[in-house]
C-alpha positions as CSV (number, residue, x, y, z in Angstrom):
1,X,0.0,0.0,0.0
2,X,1.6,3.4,-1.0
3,X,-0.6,6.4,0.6
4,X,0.4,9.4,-0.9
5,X,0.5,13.0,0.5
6,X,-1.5,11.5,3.1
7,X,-2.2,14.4,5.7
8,X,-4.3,12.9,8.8
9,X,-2.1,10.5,10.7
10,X,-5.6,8.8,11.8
11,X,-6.3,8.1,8.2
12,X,-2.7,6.2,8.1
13,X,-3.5,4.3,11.3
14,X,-6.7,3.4,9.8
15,X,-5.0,2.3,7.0
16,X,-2.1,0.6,9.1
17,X,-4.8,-1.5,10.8
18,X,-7.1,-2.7,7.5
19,X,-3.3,-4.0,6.3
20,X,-2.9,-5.9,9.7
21,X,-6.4,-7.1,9.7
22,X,-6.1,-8.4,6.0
23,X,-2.5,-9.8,6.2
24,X,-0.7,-7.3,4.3
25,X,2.6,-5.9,6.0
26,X,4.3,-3.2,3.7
27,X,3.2,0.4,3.9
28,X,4.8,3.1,1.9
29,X,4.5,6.5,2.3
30,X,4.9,9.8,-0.1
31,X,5.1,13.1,1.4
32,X,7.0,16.1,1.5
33,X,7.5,16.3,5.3
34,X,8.2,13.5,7.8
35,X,4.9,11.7,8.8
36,X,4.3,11.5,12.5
37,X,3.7,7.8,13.2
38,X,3.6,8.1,16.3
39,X,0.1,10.0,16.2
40,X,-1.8,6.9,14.3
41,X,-3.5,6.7,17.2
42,X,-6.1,4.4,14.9
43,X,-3.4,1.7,14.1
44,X,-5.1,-0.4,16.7
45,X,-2.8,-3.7,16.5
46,X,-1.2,-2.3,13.8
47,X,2.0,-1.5,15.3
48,X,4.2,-3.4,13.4
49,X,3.0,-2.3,10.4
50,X,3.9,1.2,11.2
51,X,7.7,0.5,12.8
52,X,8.2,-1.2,9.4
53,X,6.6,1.7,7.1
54,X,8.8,3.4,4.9
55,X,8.9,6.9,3.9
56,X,9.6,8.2,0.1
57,X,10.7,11.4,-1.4
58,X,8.8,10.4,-4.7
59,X,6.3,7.8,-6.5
60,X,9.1,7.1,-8.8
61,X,11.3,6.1,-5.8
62,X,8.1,4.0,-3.4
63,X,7.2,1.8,-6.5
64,X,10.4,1.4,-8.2
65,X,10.5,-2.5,-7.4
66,X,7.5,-3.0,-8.0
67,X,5.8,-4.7,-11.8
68,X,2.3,-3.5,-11.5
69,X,1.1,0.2,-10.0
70,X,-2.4,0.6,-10.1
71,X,-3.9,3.5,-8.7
72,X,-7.0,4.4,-7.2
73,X,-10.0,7.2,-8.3
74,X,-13.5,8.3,-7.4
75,X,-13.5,9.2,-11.3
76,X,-16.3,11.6,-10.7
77,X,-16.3,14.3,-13.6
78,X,-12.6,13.8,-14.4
79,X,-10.8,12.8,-17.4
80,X,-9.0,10.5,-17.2
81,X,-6.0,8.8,-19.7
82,X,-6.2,5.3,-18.2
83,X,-8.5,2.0,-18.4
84,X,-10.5,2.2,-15.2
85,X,-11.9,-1.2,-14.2
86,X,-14.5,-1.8,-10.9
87,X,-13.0,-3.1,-7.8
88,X,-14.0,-6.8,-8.3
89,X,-11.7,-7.3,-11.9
90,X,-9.0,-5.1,-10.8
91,X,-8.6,-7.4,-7.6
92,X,-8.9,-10.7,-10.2
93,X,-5.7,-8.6,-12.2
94,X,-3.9,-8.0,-9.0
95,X,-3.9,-11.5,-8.0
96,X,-3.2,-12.9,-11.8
97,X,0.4,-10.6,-11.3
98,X,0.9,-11.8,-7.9
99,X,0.4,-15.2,-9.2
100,X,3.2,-15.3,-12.1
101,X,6.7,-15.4,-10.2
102,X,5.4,-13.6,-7.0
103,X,5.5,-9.9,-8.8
104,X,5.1,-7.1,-6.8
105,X,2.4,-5.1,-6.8
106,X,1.7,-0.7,-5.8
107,X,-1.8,0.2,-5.0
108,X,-1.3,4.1,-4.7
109,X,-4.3,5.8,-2.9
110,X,-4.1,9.4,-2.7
111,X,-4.6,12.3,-0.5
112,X,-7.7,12.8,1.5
113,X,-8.8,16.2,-0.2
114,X,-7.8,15.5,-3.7
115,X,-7.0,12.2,-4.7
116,X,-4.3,11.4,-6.9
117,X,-3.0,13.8,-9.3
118,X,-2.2,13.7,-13.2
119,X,1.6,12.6,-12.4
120,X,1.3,10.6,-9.9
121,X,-1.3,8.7,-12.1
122,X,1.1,8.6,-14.9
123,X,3.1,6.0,-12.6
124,X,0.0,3.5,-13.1
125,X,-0.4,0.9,-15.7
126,X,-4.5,1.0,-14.7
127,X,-6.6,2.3,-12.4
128,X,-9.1,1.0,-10.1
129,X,-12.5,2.3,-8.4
130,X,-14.8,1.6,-5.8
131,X,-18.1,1.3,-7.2
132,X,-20.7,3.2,-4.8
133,X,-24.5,4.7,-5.3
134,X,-24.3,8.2,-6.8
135,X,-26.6,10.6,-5.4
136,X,-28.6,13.6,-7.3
137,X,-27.1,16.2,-5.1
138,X,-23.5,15.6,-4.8
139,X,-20.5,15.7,-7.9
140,X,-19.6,11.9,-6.4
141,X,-19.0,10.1,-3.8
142,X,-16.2,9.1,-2.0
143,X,-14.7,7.2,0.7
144,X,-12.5,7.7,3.8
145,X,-9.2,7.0,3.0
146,X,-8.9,3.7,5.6
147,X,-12.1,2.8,4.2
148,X,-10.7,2.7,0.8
149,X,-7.9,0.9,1.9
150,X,-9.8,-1.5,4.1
151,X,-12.4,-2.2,1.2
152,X,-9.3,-3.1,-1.9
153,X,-7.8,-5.5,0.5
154,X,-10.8,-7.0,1.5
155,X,-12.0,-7.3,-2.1
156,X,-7.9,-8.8,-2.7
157,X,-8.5,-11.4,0.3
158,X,-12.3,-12.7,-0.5
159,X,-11.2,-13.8,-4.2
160,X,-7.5,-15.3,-3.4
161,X,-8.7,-19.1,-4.1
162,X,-9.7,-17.9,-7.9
163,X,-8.6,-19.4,-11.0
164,X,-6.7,-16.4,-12.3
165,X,-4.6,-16.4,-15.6
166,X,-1.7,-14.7,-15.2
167,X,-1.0,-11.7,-17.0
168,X,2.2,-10.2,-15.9
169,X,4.1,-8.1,-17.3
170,X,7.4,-8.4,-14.6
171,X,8.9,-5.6,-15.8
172,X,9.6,-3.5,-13.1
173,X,8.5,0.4,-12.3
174,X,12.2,1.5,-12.1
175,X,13.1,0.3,-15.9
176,X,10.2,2.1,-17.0
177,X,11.2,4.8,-15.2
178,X,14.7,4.8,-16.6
179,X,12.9,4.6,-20.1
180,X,10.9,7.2,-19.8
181,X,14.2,9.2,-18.7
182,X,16.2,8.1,-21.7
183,X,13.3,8.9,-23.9
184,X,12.8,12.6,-23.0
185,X,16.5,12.9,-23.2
186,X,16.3,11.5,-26.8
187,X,13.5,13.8,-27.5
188,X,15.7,16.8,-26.0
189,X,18.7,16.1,-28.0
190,X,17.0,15.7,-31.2
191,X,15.4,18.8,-30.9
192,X,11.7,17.5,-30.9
193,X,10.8,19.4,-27.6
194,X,11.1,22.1,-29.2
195,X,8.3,21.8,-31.7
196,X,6.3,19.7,-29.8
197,X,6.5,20.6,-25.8
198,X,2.9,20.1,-25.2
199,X,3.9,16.3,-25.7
200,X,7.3,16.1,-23.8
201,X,6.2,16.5,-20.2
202,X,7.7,13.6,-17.7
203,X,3.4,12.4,-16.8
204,X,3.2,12.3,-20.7
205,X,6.1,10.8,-21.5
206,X,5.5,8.4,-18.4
207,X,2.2,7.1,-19.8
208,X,3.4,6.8,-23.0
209,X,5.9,4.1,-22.1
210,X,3.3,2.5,-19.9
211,X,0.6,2.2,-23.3
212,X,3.9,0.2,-25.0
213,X,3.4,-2.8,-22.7
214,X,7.2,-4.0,-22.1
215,X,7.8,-6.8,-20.7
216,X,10.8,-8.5,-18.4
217,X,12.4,-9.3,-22.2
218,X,11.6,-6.2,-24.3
219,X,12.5,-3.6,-21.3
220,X,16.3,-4.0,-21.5
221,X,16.1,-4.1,-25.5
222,X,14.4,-0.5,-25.4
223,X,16.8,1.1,-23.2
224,X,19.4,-0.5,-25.1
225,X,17.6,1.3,-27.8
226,X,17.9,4.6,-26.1
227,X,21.0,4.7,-25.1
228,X,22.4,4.0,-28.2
229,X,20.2,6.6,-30.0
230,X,21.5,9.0,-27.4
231,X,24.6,7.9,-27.7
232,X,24.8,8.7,-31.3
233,X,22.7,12.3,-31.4
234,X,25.0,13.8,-28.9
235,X,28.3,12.3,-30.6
236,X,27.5,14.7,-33.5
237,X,27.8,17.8,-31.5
């Protein structure tokens, strides 16, 4: 579980405790100032979870072992640049990763006020929502964050003894990462930026080399690729 720019250290005990309560022991945390643990005054049981919680100056640096990220949205009225699938099949996809060579897997949930933003979504492969009734008088619902949390890993537990397919990809999050590096450094050197910024963002860039679908074999070979190509473009300067 990686909460990110999580701000009420209730909502990380809560959190803390659905983990404990569900079997799930590694809790990441992204935030810009140190997290006071020691306030999760919720993590009833939970202790060990928190002691062994780790704090992150990035996404790029919390999921960078990981082969799946798969973040979490209310959707709501937002636009959105990823598949979206209900609770019940993203939990069968989680578990067809897990499945195939023990892969690890992100669930990013964002902060309480505003979710996940447009980069830290360009981390994800796919996103997941919670479905819930949607009432006449409000833009859409959401949940409490350690509600959230405690209703994924519940949905994760109830279906473990599925027949799943696996469908992993085990590439991991930081080779995309470094891809996604190389390629706006190809893109810089080769003077494409320049006519086309709009495109050349890192969150664009990022979900561009998600849509290519690498795999554990095809990941090396493309920053092979881009080195090379780099390689060459700035040896003609």
């Amino acid at each position: 579980m990686v909460l990110i720019r999580a701000r009420n250290p209730n909502n990380i005990g809560a959190a803390a405790r659905a983990m404990h309560d569900f079997g799930f022991h590694q809790l990441r945390v992204v935030n810009d100032y140190s997290v006071p643990f020691d306030q999760a005054r919720s993590a009833v049981d939970a202790g060990a979870v928190l002691a062994k919680a780790q704090s992150f100056n990035s996404v790029a640096e919390a999921v960078a072992d990981c082969t799946l990220v798969v973040g979490t949205t209310a959707v709501g009225e937002r636009g959105l640049e990823h598949s979206v699938h209900p609770l019940a099949e993203a939990a069968n996809l989680m578990r067809a990763e897990v499945a195939e060579n023990s892969n690890r897997i992100a669930l990013l949930f964002g902060s309480e006020k505003t979710g996940l933003s447009n980069e830290e979504l360009s981390h994800c492969r796919w996103l997941l929502t919670i479905p819930m009734q949607e009432y006449a008088d409000l833009r859409h619902a959401s949940m409490n964050l350690g509600q959230a949390v405690a209703v994924c890993l519940y949905e994760l537990v109830r279906g473990h003894h599925e027949s799943i397919a696996p469908t992993a990809t085990g590439v991991k999050s930081a080779e995309l990462e470094q891809l996604t590096v190389l390629l706006g450094e190809v893109l810089e050197e080769s003077e494409y930026t320049r006519k086309h910024p709009a495109n050349c963002d890192a969150a664009s860039l990022r979900r561009l080399v998600q849509k290519m679908g690498l795999d554990a074999g095809t990941a090396p070979v493309w920053l092979g690729v881009m080195r090379q190509i780099l390689w060459k473009l700035r040896g003609r300067k």
